[in-house]
N, C-alpha and C positions, 0 to 999 in steps of 0.2 A: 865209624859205623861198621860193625860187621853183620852180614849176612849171610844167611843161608838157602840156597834157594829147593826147597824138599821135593822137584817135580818141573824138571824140563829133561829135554830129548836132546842133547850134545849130539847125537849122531847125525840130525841133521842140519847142523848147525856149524861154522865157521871159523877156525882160528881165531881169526879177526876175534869173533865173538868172547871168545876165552877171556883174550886180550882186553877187550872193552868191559868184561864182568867183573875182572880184577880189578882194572883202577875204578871201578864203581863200589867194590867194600866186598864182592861175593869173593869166601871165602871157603865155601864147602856147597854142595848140590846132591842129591838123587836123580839118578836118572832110571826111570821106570820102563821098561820092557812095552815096547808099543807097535801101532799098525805103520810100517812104512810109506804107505801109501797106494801102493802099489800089491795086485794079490802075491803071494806066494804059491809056489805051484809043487813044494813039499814039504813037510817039517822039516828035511832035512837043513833046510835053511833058517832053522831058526841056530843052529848049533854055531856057525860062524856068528851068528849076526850076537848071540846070547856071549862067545869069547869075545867080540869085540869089545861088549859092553863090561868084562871083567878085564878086560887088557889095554885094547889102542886108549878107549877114551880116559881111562885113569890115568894111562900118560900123558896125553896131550893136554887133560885138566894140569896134571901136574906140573907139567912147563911152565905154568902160570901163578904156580903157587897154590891152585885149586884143589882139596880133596876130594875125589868123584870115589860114590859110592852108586850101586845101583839094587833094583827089585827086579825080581826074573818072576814072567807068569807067560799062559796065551791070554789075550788080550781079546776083550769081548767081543771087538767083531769078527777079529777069525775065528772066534768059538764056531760060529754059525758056516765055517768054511771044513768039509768033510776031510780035505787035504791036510789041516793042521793038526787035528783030532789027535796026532801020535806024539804029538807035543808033551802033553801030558804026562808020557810016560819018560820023557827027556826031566821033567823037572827035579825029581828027587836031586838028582846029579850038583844039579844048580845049585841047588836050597841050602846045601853043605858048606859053599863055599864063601871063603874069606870076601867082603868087598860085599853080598849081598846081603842087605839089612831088611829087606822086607816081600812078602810074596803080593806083585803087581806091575801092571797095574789090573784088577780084575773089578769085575761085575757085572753091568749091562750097558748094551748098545740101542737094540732094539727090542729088548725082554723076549725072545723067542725059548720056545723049551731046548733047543741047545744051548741057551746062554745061561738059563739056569743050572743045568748039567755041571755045565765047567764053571761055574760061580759056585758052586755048594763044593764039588771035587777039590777045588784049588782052596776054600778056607780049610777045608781036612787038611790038604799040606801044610797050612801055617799051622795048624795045633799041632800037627806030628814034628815040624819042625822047630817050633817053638818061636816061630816070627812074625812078625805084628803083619798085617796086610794093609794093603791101598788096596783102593776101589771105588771106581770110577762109576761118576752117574750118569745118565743118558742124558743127553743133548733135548731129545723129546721129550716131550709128558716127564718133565723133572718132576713133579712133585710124587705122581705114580711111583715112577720109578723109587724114586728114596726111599720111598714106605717099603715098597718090596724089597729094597737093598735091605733094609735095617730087619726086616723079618728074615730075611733069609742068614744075614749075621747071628741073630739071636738062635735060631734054629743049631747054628754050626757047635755052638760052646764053647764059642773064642770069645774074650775077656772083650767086651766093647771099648777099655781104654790099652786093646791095641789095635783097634782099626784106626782108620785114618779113611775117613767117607770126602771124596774131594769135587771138585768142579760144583759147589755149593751156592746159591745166590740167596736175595731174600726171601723168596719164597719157604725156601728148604732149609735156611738157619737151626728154626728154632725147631721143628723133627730131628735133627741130628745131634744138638744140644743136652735135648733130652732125653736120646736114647743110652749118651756118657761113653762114645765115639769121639775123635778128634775130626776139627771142621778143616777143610782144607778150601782157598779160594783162588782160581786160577783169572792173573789179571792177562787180561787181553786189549788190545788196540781199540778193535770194534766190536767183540761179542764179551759171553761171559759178564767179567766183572771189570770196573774201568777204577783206579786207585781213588775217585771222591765216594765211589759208591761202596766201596772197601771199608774208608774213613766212618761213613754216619753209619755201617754195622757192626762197625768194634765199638763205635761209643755207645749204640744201645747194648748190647751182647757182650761187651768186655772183651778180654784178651787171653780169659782163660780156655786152653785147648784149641789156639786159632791157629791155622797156618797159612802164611800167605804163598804163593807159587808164581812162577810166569807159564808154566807149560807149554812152553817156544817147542817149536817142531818145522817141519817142512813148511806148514800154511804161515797166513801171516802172525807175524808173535813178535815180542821184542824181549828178549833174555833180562833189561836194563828194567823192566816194570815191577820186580822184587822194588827195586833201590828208588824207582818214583812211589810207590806206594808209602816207600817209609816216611820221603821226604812229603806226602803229603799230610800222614800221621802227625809228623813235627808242628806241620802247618794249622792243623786241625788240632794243637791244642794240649796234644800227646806228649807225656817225658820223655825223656831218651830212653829209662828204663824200660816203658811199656813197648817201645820200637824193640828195644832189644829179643827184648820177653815171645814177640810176636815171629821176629826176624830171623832169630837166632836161638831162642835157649829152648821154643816150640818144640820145635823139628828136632833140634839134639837130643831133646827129653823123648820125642817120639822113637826116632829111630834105634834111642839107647836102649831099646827096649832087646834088640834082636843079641845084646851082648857082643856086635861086632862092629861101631863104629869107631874109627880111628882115626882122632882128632889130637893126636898127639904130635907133637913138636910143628905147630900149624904156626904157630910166629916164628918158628925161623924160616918157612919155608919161603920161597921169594921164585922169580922167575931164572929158568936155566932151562937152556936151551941147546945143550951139547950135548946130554944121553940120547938115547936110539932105543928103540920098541922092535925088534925084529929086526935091527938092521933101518928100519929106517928112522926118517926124522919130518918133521912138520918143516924143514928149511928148505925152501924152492934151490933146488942144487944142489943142495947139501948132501951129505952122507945118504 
């Protein structure tokens, strides 16, 4: 079985973790541009934190055999934070480079008229730059919010099958369905989406334009819920093809969209743990 997981947070997340994704089948990820947790107290930190995401962790994915790709945006709730605002004008930079396949993760947090600002601004950067976008739904008033995401897409004059509209339940299925968006479903432990309830919305809604995610981050998440979800698909009745289809050829087809993923020579790759990133290395002692 291979996977792909189109949407977790490596950064805050653990060796170990790498480790354990690997011999579970994950064989390629996005990692999407997100709130730390903690405010930020200038843009200027997003510039390290946006290298990391093109540098340390495609190394450390890669010790593992993992292709890390990532999406660079501001992320909707610093939109609403005055200090971040100059971010903005960081992204072109981004958007150019090798390793990023898509502008996100963007949209709304709390729908306030800054969120709209930087949600309309930043789909102009994906048509200027020709990259398909994520974009992320609010936690609140989901089903509000979708509605206005999908208006606010249709508005921009970015092709609906390169968005990728994610953190989706059943309520909001079938609006994003049919606005000819790709559905993105983030499984979680205890919120979100849990892998049986995953199961009985691909058997009604199919498998076309589905992507499944773990969207692991600092809170609780588990990186490994890509790889229970598949095997509850199996469980639930699923070919192997439609796991694949969902797990794997999804996300590739979505991403392949930006013209920059690189999934080339991905069966040979294997774990190696002797190159260095700057001089260092993930080996306690090591170099």
């Amino acid at each position: 079985m291979r996977i792909f997981d189109p949407h977790i947070h490596m950064t805050s997340r653990t060796t170990d973790d790498y480790e354990r994704m690997a011999a579970a089948g994950i064989r390629a990820l996005v990692e999407p541009a997100f709130w730390l947790g903690q405010p930020r107290t200038s843009a200027a930190t997003f510039v390290d934190y946006f290298d990391s995401l093109l540098g340390w962790e495609p190394f450390r994915a890669g010790q593992f055999g993992i292709r890390h790709h990532a999406t660079i945006a501001l992320n909707p709730k610093e939109a609403n934070d005055p200090r971040c605002r100059e971010v903005l004008e960081l992204l072109p930079r981004y958007l150019d480079k090798d390793g990023v396949v898509a502008v996100g993760e963007i949209g709304y947090d709390s729908m306030t008229p800054e969120e709209d600002e930087a949600f309309a601004a930043q789909l102009a950067l994906a048509v200027a730059h020709e990259l398909p976008a994520l974009v992320h739904t609010p936690h609140r008033d989901k089903a509000r919010g979708t509605q206005r995401t999908l208006a606010v897409v249709a508005e921009s004059g970015l092709d609906p099958g390169r968005v990728l509209v994610d953190h989706l339940n059943e309520v909001t299925v079938e609006l994003v369905r049919d606005s000819g968006c790709w559905l993105g479903f983030s499984i979680y432990p205890d919120t979100k989406m849990s892998p049986p309830r995953m199961v009985e919305i691909l058997r009604r809604w199919g498998t076309e334009r589905m992507l499944v995610n773990s969207a692991a981050d600092w809170g609780r998440s588990d990186p490994l819920l890509t790889r229970a979800t598949a095997e509850a698909m199996l469980l639930g009745g699923f070919s192997d093809d439609e796991v694949d289809r969902v797990l794997w050829r999804n996300p590739v087809e979505f991403y392949a969209q930006s013209g920059r993923l690189d999934l080339a020579d991905l069966d040979l790759a294997g774990l190696d743990l002797a190159p260095t990133f700057e001089g260092n290395s993930i080996l306690r002692g090591g170099s």
